[in-house]
DSSP file (Angstrom, degrees, kcal/mol; ACC not computed):
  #  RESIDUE AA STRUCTURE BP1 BP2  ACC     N-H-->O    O-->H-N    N-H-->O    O-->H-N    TCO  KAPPA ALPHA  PHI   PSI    X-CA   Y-CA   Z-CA
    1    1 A X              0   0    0      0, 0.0     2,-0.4     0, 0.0     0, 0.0   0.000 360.0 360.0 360.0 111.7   16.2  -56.2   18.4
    2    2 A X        -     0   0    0      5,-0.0     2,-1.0     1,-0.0     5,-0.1  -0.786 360.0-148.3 -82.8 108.0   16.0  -59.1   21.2
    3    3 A X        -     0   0    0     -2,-0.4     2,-0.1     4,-0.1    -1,-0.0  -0.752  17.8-174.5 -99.7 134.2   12.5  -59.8   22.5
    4    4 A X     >  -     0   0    0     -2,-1.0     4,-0.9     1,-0.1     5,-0.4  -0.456  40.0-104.1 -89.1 169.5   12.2  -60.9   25.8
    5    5 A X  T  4 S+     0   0    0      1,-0.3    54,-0.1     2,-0.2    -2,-0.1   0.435 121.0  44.0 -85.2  14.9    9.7  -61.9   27.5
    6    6 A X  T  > S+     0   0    0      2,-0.2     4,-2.0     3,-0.2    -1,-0.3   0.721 110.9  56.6-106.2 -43.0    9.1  -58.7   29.5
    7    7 A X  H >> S+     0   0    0      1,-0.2     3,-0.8     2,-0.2     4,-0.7   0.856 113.3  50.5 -93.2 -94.3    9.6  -56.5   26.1
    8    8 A X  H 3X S+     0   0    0     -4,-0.9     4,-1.8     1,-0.4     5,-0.4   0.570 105.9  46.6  32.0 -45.2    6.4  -59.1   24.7
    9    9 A X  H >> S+     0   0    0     -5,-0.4     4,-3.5     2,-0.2     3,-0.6   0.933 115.4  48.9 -94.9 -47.4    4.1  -58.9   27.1
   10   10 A X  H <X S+     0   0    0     -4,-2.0     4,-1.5    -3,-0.8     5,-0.3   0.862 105.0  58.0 -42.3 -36.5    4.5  -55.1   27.1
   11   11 A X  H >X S+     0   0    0     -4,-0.7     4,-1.8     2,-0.2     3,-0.7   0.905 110.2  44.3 -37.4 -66.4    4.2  -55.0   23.7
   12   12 A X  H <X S+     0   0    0     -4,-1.8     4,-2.0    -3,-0.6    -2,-0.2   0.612 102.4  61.0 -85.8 -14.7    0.8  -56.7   24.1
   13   13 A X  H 3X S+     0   0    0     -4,-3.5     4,-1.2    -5,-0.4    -1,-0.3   0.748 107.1  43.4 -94.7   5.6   -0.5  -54.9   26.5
   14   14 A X  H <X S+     0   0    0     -4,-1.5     4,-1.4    -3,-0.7    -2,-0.2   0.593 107.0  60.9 -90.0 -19.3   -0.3  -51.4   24.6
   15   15 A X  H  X S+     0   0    0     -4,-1.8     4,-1.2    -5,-0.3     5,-0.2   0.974 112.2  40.3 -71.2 -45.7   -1.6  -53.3   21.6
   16   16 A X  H  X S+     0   0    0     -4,-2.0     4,-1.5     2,-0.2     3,-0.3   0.831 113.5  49.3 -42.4 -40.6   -4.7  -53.8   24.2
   17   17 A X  H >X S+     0   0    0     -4,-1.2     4,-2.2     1,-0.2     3,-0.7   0.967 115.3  52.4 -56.7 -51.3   -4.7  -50.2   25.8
   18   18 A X  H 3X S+     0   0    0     -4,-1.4     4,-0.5     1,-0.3    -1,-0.2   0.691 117.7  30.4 -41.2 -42.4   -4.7  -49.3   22.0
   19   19 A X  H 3X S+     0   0    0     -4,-1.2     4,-1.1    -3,-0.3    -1,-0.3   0.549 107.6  66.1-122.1 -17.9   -7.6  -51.4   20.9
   20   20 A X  H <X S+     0   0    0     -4,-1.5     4,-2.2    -3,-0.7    -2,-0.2   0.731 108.2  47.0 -66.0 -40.0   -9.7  -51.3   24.1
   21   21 A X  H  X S+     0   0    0     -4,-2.2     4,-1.1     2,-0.2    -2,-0.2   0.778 110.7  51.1 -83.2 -16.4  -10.0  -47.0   23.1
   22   22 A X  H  X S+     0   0    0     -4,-0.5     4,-2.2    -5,-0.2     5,-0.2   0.872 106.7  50.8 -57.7 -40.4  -10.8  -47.8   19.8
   23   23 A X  H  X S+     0   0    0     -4,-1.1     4,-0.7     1,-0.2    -2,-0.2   0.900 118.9  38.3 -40.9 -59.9  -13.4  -50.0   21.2
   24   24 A X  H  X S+     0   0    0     -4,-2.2     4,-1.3     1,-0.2     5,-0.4   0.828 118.5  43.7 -54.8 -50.6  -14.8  -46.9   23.5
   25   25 A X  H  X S+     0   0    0     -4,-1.1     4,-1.4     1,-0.2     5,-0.4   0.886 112.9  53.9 -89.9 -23.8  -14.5  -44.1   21.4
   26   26 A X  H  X>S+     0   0    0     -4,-2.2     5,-1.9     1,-0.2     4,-1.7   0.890 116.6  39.2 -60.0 -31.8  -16.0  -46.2   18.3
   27   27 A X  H  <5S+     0   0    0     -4,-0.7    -2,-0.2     3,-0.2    -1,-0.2   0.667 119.2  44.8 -96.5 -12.3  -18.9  -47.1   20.2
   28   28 A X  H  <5S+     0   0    0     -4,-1.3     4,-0.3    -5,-0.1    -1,-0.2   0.835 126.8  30.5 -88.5 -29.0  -19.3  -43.7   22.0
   29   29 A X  H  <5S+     0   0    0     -4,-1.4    -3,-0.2    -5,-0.4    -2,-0.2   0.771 131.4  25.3-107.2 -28.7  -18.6  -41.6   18.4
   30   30 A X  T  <5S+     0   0    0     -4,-1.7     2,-0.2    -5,-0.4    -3,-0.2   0.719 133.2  24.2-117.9 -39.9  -20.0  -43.8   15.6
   31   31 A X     >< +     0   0    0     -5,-1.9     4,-0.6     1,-0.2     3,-0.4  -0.405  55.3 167.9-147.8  93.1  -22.6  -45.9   17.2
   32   32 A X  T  4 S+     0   0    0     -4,-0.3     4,-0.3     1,-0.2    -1,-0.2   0.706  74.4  66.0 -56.3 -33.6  -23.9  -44.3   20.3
   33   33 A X  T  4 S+     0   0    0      2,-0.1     3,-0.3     3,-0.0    -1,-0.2   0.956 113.9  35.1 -69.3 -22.4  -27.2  -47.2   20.6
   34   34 A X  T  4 S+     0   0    0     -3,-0.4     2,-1.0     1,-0.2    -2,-0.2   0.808  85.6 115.4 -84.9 -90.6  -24.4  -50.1   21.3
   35   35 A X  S  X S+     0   0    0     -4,-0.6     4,-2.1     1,-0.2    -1,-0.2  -0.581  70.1  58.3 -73.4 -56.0  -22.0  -47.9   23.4
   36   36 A X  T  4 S+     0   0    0     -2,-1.0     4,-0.3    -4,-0.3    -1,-0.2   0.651 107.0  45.7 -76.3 -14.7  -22.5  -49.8   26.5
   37   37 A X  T  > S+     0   0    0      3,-0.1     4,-1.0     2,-0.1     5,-0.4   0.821 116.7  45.9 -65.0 -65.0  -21.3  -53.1   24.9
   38   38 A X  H  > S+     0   0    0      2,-0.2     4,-3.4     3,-0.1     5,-0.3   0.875 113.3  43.8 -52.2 -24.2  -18.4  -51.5   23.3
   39   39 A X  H  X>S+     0   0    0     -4,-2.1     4,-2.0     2,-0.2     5,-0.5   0.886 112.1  60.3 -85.0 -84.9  -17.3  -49.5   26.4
   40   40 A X  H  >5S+     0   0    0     -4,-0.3     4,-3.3     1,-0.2     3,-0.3   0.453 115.3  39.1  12.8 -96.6  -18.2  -53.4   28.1
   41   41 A X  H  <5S+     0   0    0     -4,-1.0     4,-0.5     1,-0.2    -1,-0.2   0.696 116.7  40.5 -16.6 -70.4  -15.4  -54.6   25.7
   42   42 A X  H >X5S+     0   0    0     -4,-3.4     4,-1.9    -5,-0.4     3,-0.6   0.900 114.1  56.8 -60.4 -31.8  -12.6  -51.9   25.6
   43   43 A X  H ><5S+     0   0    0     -4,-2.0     3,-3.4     1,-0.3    -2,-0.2   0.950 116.8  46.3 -67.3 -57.5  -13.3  -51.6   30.1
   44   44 A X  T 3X<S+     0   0    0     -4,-3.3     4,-0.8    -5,-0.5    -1,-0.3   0.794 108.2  45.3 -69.1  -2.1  -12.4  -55.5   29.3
   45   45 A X  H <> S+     0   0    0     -3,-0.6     4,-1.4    -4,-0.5    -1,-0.3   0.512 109.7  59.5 -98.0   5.9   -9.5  -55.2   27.1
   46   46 A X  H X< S+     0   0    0     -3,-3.4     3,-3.2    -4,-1.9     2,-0.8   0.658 110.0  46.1 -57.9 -95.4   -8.2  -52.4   29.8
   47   47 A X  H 3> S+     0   0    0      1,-0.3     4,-1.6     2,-0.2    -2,-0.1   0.185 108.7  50.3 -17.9 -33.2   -8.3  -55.3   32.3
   48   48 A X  H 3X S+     0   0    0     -2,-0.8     4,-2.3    -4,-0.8    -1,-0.3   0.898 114.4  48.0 -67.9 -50.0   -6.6  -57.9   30.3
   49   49 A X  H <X S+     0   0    0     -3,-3.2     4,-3.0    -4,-1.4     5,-0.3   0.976 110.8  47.8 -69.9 -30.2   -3.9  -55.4   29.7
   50   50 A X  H >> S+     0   0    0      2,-0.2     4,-4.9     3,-0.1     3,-0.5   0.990 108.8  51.5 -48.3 -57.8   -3.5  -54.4   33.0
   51   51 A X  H >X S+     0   0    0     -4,-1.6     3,-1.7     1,-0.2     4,-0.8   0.787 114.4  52.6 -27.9 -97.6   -3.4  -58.2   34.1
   52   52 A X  H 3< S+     0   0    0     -4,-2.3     4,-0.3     1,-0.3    -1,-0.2   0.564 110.0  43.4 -12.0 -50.1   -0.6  -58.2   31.2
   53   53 A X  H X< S+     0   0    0     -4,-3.0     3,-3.7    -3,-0.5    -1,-0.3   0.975 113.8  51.2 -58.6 -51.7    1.4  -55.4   32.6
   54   54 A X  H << S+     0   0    0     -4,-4.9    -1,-0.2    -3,-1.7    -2,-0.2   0.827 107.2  53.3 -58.9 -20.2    1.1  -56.8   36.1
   55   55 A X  T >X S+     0   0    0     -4,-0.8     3,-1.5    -5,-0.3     4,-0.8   0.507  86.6 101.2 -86.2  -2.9    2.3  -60.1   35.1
   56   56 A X  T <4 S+     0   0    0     -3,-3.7   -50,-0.1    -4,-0.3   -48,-0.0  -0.494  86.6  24.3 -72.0 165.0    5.7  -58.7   33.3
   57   57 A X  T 34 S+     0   0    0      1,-0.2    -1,-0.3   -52,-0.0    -2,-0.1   0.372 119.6  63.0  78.6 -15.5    8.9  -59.1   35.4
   58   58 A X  T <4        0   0    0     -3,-1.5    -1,-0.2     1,-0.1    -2,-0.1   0.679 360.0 360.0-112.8   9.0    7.2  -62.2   37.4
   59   59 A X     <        0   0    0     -4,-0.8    -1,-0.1   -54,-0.1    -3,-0.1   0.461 360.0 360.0-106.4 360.0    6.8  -64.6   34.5
């Protein structure tokens, strides 16, 4: 299995989508007084992975 760098940066941006909805749904489901930091947090590890996505194929 060859990674490139297009197969990498996907790669880390679904480990972000991934860890940005733990973020959300942890803060929403287990500790509802913080929720608006964690959802803060996961909205900003969407946003990195998007950045990541957009950046495959041009780097």
């Amino acid at each position: 299995m060859s990674l490139n760098k297009n197969k990498i940066f996907g790669y880390a941006a679904l480990a972000m989508l991934i860890l940005g909805t733990v973020l959300i749904t942890l803060g929403l489901i287990k500790y509802p007084e913080y929720a608006i930091g964690f959802c803060v947090a996961g909205v900003g590890f969407y946003s990195v992975a998007w950045a990541f996505n957009a950046l495959k194929g041009r780097i």
